[in-house]
C-alpha positions, 0 to 999 in steps of 0.5 A: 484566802479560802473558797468554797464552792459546792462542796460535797462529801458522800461516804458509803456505809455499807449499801447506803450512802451518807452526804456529809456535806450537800453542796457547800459554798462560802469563802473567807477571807485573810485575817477573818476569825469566825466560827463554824457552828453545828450540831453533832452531825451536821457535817461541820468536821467533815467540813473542818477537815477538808478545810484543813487538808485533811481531806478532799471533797468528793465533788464542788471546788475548794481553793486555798490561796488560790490552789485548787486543793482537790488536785493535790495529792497527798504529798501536796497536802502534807506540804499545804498543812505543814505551811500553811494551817496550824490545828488545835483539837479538842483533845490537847494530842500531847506527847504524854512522856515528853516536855511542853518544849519538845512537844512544841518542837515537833513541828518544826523537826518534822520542817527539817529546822535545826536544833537551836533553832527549834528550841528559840521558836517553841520557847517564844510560842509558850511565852506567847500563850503564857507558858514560858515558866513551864517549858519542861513540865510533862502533859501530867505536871499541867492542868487542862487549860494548861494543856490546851495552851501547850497546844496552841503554842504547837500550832503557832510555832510555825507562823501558819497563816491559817488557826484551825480549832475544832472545839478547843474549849470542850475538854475544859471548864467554863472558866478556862474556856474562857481563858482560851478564847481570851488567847485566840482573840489575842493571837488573832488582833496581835498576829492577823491570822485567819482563825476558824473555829469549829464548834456547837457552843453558841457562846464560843461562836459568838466570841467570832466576827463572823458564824457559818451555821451549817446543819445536814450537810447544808450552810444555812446561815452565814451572818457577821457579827458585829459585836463579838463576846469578848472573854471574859464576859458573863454568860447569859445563856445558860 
């Protein structure tokens, strides 16, 4: 589904000029979940967004199912992410005035799908992350795992092939955290869809079959795992 290869991202900062990322190279396949693991710095955002079509690389190839993305133009990745990637941030990115059910439509406004419709699939996407008794709580009336899972719903509510999460348990407690990679792995065996997590936490990479370690810009290490954490176990790094 996704391949990489020699990807390289060079912003300019004033007389200097920083690689983000310094020839890149992995692909992953349909239905894998797997985890981009870094520091802070290490190029595993500017990674995620190019991933994500939010971004292009300044030089290498990146093929999505097939389609060389660099020959997009924007119009071409709006209608990429649209489609085919659903994105859970960090930060939950709700609407603050504005239901857990409308927020969950917008997607699908923004897909042109009608009314009644909207409202059938956002309502089936939070019963999916647990939320079908919260349709009409504002962001302020949830608490944070609450939030996150409102987040998710809106990423799914379009059927993406592609879940793409940069650090989605970072904002929550170790409990929650815990409760939300429990979804993940959930929609994941229930729905086969590609789940690419990108984070700095070692124990939420190793809920993932698969960790891509990537540090200055390089991949360093791309391993299975063959024992993923499954939520809800203990921690025994800390």
């Amino acid at each position: 589904m996704i391949h990489a290869e020699g990807l390289t991202k060079v912003y300019q900062m004033g007389d200097n000029e920083v690689r983000a990322l310094d020839g890149a190279s992995f692909t992953i396949e349909k239905g894998e979940m797997v985890a981009i693991m870094g520091p802070s710095g290490s190029g595993k955002s500017t990674l995620m967004s190019i991933i994500g079509c939010l971004d292009v690389p300044s030089s290498g190839q990146y093929s999505l199912d097939g389609v060389s993305v660099e020959s997009l133009g924007e119009s071409g990745l709006a209608e990429v992410r649209g489609r085919k990637i659903g994105f859970v941030f960090q930060q939950f990115n709700l609407l603050a005035r504005t239901s857990a059910l409308e927020n969950v439509m917008l997607p699908l406004t923004y897909a042109g799908i009608s009314g009644k419709e909207r409202e059938k699939r956002a309502r089936a996407a939070l019963e999916r992350v647990g939320l079908g008794e919260r349709t009409h709580h504002a962001p302020n009336e949830l608490s944070g795992g609450q939030q996150q899972r409102v987040a998710i719903a809106r990423a799914i509510v379009n059927e993406p092939t592609i879940l793409l999460a940069d650090e989605p348990t970072g904002a929550l407690d170790s409990k929650t955290g815990v409760e939300i990679m429990d979804l993940f792995q959930r929609l994941h065996r229930e729905n086969g869809q590609t789940v690419i997590l990108v984070t700095h936490d070692a124990h939420v990479a190793r809920h993932t079959e698969r960790i891509i370690r990537i540090s200055d810009g390089h991949i360093v290490s791309d391993e299975a795992n063959p024992n993923p954490i499954q939520a809800g176990a203990p921690r025994n790094d800390e």
